[in-house]
C-alpha positions in Angstrom: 3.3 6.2 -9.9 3.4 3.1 -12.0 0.4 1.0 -12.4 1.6 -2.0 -10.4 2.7 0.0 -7.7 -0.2 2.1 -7.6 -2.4 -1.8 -7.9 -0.7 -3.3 -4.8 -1.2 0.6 -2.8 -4.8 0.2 -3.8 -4.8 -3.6 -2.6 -3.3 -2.9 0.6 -5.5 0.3 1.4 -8.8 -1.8 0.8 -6.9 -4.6 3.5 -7.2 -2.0 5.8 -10.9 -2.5 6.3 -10.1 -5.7 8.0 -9.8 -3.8 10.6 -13.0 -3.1 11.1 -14.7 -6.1 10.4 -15.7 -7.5 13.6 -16.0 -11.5 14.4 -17.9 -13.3 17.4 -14.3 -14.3 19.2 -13.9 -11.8 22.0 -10.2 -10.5 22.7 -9.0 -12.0 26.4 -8.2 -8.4 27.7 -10.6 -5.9 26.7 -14.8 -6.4 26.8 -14.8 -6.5 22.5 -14.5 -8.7 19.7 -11.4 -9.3 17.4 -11.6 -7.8 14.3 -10.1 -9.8 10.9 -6.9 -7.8 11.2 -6.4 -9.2 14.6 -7.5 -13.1 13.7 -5.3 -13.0 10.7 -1.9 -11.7 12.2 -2.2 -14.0 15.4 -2.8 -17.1 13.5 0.2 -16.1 11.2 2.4 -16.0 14.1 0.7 -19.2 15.7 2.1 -20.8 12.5 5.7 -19.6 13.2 5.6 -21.0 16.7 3.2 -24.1 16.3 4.1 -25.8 12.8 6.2 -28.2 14.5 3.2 -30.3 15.8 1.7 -30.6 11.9 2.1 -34.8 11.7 4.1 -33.9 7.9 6.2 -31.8 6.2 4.6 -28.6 5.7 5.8 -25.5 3.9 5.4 -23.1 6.9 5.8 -19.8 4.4 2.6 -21.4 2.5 0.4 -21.4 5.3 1.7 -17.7 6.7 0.4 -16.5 3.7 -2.7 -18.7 3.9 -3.5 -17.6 7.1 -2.7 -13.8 6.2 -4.9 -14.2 3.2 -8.0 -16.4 4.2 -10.1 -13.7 5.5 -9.6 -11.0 3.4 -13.0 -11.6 1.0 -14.8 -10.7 3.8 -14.1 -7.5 3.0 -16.7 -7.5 1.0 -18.7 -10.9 1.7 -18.9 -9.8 5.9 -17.7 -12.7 8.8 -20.0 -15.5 8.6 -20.0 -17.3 12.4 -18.8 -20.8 11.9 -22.2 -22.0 13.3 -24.7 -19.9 11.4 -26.2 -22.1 9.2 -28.4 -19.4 6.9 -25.2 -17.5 6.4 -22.8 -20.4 5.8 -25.4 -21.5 2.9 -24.7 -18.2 0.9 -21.1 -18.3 2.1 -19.4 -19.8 -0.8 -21.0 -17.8 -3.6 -20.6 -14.6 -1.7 -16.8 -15.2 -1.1 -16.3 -16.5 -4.5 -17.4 -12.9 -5.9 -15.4 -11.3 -3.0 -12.3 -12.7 -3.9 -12.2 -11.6 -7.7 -13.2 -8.1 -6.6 -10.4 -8.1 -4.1 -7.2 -10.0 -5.8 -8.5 -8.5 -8.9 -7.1 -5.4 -7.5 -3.9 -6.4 -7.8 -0.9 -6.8 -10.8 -2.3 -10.0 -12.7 0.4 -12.5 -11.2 0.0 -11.4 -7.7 -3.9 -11.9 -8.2 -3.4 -15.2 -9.8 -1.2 -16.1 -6.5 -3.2 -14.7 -3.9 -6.4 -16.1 -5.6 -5.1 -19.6 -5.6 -3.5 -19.9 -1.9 -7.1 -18.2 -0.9 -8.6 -21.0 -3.3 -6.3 -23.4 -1.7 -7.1 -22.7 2.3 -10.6 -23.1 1.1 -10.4 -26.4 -0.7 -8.4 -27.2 2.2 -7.2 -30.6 0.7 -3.3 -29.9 0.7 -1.5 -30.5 4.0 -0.5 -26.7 4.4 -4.3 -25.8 3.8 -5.5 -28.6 6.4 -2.7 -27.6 8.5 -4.0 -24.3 8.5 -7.5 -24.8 8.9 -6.3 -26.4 12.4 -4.8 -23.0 13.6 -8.1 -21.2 12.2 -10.1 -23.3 14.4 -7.5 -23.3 17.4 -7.1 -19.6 17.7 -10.9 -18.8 18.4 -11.4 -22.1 20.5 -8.5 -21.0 22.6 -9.3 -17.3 23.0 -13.3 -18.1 23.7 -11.9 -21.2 26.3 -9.7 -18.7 28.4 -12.6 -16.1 28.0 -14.9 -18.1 29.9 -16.8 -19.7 26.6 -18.7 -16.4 26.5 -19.4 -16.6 22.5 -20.2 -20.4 23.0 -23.1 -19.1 25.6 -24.0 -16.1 23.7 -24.8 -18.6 21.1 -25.9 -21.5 22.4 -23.6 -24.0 20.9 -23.7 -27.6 21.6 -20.5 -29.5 22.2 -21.4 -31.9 18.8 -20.9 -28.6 16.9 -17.2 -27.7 18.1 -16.3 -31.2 17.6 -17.7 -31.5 14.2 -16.4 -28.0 12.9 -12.8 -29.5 14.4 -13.0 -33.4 14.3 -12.3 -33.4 10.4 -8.9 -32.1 10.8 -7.4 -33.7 14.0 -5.2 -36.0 11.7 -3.5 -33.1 11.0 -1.7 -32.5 13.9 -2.1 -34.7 16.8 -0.9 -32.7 19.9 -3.1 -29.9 18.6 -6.1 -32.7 17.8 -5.5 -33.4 21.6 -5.5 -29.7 23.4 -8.5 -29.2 20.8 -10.3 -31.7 22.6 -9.9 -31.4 26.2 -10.4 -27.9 25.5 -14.0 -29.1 24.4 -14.4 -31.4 27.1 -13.4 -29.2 29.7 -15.8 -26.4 28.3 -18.4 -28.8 28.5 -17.7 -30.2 31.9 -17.7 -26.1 33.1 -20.9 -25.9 31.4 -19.7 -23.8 28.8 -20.8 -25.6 25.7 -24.6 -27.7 26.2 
């Protein structure tokens, strides 16, 4: 096999732990959580169907592979809850590492591509990064909403915190900036969020 074939099997093999990394969104029709492998391909296909409402011009391919890319450090760095404030101040560093490990795996150009859209989603300062930032905070509002806010309650999160996690990016999109919201109100009002 030649070396950049047998780079990208190796990359692609080592994805396939995704699949057991396991977040704090629960899945709406089973009694588990979503793993990485299930966050990253239904945020990709939220993209296809949802990009219309992103208030510019946005490269929809970009943040596809954004989306299918984000998550993939945590391979080695682990899921870090949103609201976990120990593991969010290691968070950077550990993904930082995680990231050259990973896309190192790859043929040199491919790394250098991968690396910078996963740099890019992170900096989120582009419009297809902020853009999909929004659908990375949508999906698990949506799925823990329709579940009942059972992760919310597990937790013990506060309204301020949803809105602050989300608030930064509602110019983004604003029908999305608007569901976001009632979604957070209404959670509140069911006393789903304190």
């Amino acid at each position: 096999m030649k070396e950049r074939l047998e780079n990208q099997i190796n990359f692609i093999l080592e994805l396939d732990k995704m699949k057991n990394l396991y977040r704090q969104t629960y899945v709406l029709h089973e009694d588990r959580k979503e793993n990485d492998a299930e966050h990253s391909w239904h945020i990709a296909i939220m993209a296809i169907l949802l990009s219309e409402y992103a208030n510019s011009e946005i490269d929809t391919a970009k943040v596809i592979k954004m989306l299918l890319l984000h998550d993939v450090i945590e391979v080695d760095a682990g899921d870090t809850y949103c609201y976990d404030a120990v593991g969010n101040s290691t968070k950077a560093e550990r993904e930082e590492k995680a990231a050259r490990r990973i896309f190192g795996l790859l043929p040199e150009d491919q790394c250098t591509e991968f690396y910078e859209l996963w740099r890019e989603f992170e900096d989120s300062v582009t419009k297809e990064a902020r853009f999909a930032a929004v659908l990375d905070r949508l999906q698990p509002l949506m799925l823990n909403y329709t579940k009942g806010g059972i992760s919310w309650q597990e937790h013990g999160i506060h309204k301020e915190q949803v809105l602050k996690r989300n608030e930064n990016y509602f110019g983004e999109a604003d029908e999305l900036a608007e569901l976001i919201r009632s979604v957070i109100d209404d959670a509140e009002k069911k006393g789903w969020l304190k």
